[in-house]
MMTF fields as JSON, N, C-alpha, C and O atoms, coordinates in Angstrom:
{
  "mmtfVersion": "1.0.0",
  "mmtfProducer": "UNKNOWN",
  "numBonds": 435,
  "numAtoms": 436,
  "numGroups": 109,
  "numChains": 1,
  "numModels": 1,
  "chainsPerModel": [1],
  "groupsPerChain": [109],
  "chainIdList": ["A"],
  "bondAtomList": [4, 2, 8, 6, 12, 10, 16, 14, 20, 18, 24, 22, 28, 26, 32, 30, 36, 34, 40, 38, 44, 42, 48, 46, 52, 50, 56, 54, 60, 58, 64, 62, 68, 66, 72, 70, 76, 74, 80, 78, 84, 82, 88, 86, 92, 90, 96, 94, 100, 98, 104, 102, 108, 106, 112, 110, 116, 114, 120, 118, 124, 122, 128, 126, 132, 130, 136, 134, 140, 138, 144, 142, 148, 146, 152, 150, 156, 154, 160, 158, 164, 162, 168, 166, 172, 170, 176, 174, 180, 178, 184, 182, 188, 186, 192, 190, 196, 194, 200, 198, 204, 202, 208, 206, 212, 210, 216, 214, 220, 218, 224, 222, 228, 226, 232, 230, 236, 234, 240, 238, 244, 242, 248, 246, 252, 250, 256, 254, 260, 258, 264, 262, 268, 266, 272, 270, 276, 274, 280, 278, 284, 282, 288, 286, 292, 290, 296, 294, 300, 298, 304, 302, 308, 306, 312, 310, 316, 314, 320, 318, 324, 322, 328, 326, 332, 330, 336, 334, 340, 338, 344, 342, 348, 346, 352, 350, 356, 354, 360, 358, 364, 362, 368, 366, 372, 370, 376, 374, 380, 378, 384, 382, 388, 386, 392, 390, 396, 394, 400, 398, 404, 402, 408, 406, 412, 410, 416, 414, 420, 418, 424, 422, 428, 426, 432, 430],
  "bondOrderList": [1, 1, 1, 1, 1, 1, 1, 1, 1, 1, 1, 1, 1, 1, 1, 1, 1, 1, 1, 1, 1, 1, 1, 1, 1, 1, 1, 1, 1, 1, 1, 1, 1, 1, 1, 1, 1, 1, 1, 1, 1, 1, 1, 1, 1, 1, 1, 1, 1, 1, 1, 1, 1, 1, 1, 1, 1, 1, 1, 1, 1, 1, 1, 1, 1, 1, 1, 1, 1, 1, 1, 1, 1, 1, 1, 1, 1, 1, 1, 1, 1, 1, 1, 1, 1, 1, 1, 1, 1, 1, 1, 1, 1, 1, 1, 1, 1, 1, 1, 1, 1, 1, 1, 1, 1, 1, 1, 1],
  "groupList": [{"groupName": "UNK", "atomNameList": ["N", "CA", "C", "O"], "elementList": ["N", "C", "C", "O"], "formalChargeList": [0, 0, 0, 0], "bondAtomList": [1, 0, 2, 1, 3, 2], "bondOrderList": [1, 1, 2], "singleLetterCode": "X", "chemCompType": "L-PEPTIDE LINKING"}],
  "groupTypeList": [0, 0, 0, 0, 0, 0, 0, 0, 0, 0, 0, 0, 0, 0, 0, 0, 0, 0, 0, 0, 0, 0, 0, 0, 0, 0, 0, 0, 0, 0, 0, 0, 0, 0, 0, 0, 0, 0, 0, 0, 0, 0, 0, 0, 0, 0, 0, 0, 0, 0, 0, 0, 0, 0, 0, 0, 0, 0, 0, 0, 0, 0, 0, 0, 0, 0, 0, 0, 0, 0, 0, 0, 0, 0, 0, 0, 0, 0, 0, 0, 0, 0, 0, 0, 0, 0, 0, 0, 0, 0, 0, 0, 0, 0, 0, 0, 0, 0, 0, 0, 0, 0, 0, 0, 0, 0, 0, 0, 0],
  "groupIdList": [1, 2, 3, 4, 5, 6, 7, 8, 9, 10, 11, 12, 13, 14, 15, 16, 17, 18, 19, 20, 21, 22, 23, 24, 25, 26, 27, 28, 29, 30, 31, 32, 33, 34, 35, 36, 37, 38, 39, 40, 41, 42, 43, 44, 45, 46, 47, 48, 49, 50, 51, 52, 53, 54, 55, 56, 57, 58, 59, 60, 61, 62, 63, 64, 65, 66, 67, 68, 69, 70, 71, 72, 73, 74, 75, 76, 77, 78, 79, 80, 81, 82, 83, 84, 85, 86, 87, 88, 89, 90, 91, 92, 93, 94, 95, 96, 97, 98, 99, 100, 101, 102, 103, 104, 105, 106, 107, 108, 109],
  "secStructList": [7, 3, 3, 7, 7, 3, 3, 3, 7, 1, 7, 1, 2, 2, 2, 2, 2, 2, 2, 2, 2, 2, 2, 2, 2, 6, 1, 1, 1, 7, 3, 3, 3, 3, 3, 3, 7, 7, 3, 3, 6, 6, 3, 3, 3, 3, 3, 3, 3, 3, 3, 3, 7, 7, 6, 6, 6, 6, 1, 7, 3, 3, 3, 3, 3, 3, 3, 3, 3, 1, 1, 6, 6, 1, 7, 3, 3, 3, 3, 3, 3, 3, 7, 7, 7, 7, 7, 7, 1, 1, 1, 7, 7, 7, 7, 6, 4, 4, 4, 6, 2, 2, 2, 2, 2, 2, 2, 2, 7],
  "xCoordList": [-4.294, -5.158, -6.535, -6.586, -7.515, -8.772, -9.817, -9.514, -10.868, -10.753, -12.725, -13.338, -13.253, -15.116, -15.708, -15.78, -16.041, -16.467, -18.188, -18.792, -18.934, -20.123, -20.867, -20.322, -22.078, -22.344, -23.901, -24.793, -23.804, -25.177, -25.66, -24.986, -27.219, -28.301, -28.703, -29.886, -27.676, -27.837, -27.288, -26.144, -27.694, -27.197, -25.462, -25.089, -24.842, -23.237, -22.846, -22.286, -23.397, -22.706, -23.376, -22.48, -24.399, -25.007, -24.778, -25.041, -24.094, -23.489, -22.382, -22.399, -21.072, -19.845, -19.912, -18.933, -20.963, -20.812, -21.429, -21.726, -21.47, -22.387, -21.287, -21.115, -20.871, -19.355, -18.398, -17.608, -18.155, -17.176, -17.736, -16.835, -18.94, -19.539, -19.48, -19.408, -19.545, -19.98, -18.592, -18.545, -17.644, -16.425, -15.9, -15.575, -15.94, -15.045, -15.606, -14.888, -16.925, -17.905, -17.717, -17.639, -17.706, -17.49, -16.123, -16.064, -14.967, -14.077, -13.447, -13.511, -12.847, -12.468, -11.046, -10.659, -10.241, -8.978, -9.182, -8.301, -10.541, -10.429, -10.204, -10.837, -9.271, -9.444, -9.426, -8.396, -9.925, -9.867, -8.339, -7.974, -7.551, -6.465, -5.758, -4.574, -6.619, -6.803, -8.026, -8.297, -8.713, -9.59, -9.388, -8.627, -9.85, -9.462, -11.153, -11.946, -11.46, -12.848, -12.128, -11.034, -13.397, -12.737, -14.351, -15.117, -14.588, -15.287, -15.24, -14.61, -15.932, -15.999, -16.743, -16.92, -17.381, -18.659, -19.417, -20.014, -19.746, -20.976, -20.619, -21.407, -19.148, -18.466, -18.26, -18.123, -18.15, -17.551, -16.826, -16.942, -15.834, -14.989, -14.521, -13.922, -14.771, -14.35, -13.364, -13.667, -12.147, -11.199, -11.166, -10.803, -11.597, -11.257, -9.608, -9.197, -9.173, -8.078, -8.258, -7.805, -8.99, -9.048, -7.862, -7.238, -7.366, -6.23, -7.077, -7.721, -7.205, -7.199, -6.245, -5.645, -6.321, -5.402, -6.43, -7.645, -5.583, -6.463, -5.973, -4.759, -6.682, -6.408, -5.771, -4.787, -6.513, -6.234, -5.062, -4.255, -4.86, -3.464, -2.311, -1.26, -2.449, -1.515, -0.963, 0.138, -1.828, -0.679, -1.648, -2.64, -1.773, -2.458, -3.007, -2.43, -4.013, -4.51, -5.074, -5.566, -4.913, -5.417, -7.199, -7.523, -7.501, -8.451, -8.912, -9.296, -8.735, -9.029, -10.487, -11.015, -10.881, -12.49, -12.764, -12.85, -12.879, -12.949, -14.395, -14.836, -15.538, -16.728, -16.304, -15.689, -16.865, -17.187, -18.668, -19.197, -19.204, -20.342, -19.716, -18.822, -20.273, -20.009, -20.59, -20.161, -21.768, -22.925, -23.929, -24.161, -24.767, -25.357, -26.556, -26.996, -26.8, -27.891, -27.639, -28.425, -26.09, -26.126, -25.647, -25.544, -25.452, -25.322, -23.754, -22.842, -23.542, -22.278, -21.758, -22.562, -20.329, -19.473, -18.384, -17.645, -18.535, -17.557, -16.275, -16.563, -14.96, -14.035, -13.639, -13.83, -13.093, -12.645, -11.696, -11.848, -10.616, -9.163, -8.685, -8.723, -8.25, -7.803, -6.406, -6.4, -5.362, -4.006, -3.27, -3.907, -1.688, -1.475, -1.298, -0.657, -2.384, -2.304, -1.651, -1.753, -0.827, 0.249, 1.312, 2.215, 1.609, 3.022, 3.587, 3.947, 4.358, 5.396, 6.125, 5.636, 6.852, 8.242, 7.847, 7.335, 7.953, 8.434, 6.698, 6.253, 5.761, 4.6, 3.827, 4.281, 2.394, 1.03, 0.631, 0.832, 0.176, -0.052, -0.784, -0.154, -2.096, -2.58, -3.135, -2.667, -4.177, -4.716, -6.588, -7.553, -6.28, -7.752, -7.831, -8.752, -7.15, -7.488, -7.966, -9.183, -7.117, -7.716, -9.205, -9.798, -9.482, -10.615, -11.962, -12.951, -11.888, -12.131, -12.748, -13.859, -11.646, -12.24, -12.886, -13.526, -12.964, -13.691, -14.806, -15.747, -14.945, -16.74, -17.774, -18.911, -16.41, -17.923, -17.98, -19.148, -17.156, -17.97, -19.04, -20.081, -18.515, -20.016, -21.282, -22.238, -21.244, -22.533, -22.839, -24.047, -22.008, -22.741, -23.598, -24.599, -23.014, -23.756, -24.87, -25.16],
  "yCoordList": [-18.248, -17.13, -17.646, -18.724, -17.071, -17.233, -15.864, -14.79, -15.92, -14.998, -15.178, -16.242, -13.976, -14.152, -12.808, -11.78, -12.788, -12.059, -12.089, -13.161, -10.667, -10.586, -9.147, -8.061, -9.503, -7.979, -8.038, -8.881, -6.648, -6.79, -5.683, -5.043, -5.324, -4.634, -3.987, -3.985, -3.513, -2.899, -1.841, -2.182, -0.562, 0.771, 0.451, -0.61, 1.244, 1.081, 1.312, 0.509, 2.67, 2.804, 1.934, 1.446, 1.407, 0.176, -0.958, -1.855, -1.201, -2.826, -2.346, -2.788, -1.286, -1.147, -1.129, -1.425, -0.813, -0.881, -2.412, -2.998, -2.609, -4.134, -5.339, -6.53, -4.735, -5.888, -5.268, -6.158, -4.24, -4.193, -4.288, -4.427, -4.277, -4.72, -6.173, -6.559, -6.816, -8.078, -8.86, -9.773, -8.586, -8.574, -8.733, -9.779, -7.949, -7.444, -8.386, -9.124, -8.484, -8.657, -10.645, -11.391, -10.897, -12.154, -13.189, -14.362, -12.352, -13.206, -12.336, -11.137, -12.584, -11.824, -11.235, -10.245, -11.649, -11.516, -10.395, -9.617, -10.465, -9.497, -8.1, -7.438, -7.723, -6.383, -5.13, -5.397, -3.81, -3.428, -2.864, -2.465, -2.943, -2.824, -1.445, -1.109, -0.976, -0.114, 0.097, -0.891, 1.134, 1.541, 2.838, 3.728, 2.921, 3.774, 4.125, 3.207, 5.456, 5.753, 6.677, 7.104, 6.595, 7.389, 7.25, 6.289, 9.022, 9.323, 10.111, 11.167, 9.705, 10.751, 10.61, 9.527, 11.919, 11.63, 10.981, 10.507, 10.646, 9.28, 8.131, 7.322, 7.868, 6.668, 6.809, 7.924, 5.25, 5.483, 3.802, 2.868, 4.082, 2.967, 2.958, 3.933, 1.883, 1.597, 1.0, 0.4, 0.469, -0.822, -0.885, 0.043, -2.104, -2.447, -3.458, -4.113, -3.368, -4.57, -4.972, -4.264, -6.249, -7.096, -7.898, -8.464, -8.081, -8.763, -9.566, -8.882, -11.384, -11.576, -13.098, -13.423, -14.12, -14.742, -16.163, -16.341, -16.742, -18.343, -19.117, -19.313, -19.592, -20.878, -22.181, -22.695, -22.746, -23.783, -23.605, -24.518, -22.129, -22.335, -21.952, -21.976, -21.502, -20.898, -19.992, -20.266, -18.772, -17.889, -16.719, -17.302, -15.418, -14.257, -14.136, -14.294, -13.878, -14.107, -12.395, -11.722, -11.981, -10.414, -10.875, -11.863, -10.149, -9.883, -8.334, -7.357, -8.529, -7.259, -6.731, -7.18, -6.093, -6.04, -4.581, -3.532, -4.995, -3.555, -3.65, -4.794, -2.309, -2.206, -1.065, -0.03, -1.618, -0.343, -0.297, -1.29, 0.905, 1.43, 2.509, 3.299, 2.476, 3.145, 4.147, 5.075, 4.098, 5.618, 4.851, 3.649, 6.124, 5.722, 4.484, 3.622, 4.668, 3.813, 2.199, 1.277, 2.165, 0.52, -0.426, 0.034, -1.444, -2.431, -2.388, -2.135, -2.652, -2.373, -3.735, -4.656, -4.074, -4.855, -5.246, -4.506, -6.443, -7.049, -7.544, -8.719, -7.531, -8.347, -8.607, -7.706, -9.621, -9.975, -11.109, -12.065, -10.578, -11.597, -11.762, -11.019, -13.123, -13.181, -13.888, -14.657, -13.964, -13.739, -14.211, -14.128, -14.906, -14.965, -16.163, -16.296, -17.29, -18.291, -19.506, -20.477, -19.063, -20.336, -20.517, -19.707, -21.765, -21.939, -22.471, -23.157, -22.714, -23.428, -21.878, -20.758, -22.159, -21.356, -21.195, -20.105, -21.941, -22.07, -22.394, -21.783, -23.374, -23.354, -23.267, -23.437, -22.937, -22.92, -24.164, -25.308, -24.003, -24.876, -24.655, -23.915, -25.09, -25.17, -23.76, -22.717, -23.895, -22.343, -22.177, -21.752, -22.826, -22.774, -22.272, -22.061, -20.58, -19.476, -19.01, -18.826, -18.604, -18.459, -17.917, -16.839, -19.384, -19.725, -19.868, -19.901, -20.001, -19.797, -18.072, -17.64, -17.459, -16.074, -15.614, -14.612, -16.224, -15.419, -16.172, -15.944, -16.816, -17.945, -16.589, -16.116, -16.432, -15.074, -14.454, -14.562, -13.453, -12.471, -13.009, -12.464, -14.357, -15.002, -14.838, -14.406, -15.392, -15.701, -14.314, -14.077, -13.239, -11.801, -11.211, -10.559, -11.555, -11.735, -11.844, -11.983],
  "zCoordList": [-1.241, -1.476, -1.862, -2.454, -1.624, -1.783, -2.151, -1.63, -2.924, -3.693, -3.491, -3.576, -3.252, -3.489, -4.25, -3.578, -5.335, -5.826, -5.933, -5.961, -5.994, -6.034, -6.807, -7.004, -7.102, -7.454, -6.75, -6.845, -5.942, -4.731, -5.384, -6.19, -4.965, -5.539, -3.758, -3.415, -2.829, -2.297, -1.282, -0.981, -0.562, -0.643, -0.219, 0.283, -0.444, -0.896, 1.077, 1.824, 1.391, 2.857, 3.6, 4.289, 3.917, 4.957, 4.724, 5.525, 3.267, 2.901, 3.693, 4.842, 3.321, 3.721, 5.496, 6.182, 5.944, 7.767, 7.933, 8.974, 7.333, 7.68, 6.926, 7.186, 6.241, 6.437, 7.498, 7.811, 8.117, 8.785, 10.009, 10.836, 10.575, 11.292, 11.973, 13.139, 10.699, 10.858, 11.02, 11.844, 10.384, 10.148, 12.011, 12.572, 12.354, 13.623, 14.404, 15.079, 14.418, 15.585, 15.71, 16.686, 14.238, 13.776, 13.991, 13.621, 14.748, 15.101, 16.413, 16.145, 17.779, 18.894, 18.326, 18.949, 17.304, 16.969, 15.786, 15.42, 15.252, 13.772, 14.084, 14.906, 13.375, 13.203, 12.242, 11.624, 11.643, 10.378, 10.757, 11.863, 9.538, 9.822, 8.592, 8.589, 7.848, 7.157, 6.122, 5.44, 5.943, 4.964, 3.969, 4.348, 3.095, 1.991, 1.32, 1.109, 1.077, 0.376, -1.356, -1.723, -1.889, -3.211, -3.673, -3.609, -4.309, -5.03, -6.132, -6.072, -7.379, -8.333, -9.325, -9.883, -9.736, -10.845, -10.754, -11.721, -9.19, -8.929, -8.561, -8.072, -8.782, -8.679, -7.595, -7.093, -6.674, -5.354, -5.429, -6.223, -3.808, -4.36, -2.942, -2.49, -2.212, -0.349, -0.312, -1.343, 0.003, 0.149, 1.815, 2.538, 2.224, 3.834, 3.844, 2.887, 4.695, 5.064, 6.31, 7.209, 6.644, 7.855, 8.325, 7.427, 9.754, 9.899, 10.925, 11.721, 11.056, 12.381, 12.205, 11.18, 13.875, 14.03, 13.424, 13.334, 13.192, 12.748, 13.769, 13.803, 14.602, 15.37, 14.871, 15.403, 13.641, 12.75, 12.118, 11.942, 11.647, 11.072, 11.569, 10.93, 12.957, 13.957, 12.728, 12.25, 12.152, 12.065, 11.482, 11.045, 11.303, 11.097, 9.256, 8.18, 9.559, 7.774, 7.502, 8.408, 6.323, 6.134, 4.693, 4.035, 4.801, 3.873, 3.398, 4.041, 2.254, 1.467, 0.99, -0.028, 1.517, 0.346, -0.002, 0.637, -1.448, -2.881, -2.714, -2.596, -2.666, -3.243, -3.982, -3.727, -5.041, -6.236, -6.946, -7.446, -6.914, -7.502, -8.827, -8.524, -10.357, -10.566, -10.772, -11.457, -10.146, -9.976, -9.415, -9.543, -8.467, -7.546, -7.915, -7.155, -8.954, -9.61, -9.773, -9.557, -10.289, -10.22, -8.88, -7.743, -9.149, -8.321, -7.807, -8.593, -6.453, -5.907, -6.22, -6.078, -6.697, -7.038, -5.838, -5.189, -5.8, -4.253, -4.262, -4.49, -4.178, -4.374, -3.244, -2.427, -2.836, -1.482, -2.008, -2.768, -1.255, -1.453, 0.311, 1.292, 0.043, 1.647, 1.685, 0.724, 2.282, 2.405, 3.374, 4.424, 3.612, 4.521, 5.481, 6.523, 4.501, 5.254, 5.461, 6.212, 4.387, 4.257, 4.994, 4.784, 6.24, 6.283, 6.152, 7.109, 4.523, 3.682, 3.184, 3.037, 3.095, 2.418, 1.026, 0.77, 0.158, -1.322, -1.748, -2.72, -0.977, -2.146, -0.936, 0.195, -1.291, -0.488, 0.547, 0.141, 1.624, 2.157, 3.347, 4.102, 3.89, 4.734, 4.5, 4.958, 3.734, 3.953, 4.168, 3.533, 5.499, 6.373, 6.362, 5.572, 7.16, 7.821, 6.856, 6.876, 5.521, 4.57, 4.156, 4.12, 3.845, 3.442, 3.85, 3.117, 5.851, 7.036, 7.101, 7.409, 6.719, 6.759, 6.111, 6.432, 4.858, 3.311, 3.573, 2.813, 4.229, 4.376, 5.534, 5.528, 6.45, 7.394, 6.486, 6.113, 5.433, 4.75, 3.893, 3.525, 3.612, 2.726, 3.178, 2.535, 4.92, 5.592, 5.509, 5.51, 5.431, 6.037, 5.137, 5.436, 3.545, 2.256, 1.936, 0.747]
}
């Protein structure tokens, strides 16, 4: 697992199309594989789930990404976890894809 956290100083819906944008466009295999919105009292709160294939690790990696604002005024908050890439049984291992994937949302950053 691999994990990128951030807090951006900019608008909440053109960051959220511009990672999933960038996201899709950024690997031929990616795809959004579920999204979730939530608002209230100003608060808003996106979750994406990306699935694509890793070459390097011959095997499918997911990535999660939480934005939360908690009113329109402050700075949107990033979590991104990515998943999936291990193939060992019992402990972690080989987790390019991984780590591979959480680097495009970096560059898109």
């Amino acid at each position: 697992m691999a994990k990128l956290e951030r807090i951006l100083h900019e608008d909440f819906d053109r960051l959220t199309a511009r990672i999933e944008q960038g996201i899709l466009r950024g690997s031929s295999s990616a795809t959004l594989e579920e999204s979730s919105d939530f608002a209230a009292e100003g608060a808003r709160c996106s979750v994406r789930v990306f699935e694509r294939y890793s070459y390097l690790g011959s095997n499918r990696v997911s990535m999660n990404v939480t934005l939360f604002q908690p009113h329109p005024q402050a700075p949107v908050q990033l979590c991104a976890i990515t998943s999936g890439g291990s193939q060992a049984m019992f402990f972690k291992m080989n987790t390019f894809g991984e780590e591979s994937f959480l680097q495009k949302l970096e560059k898109l950053l």
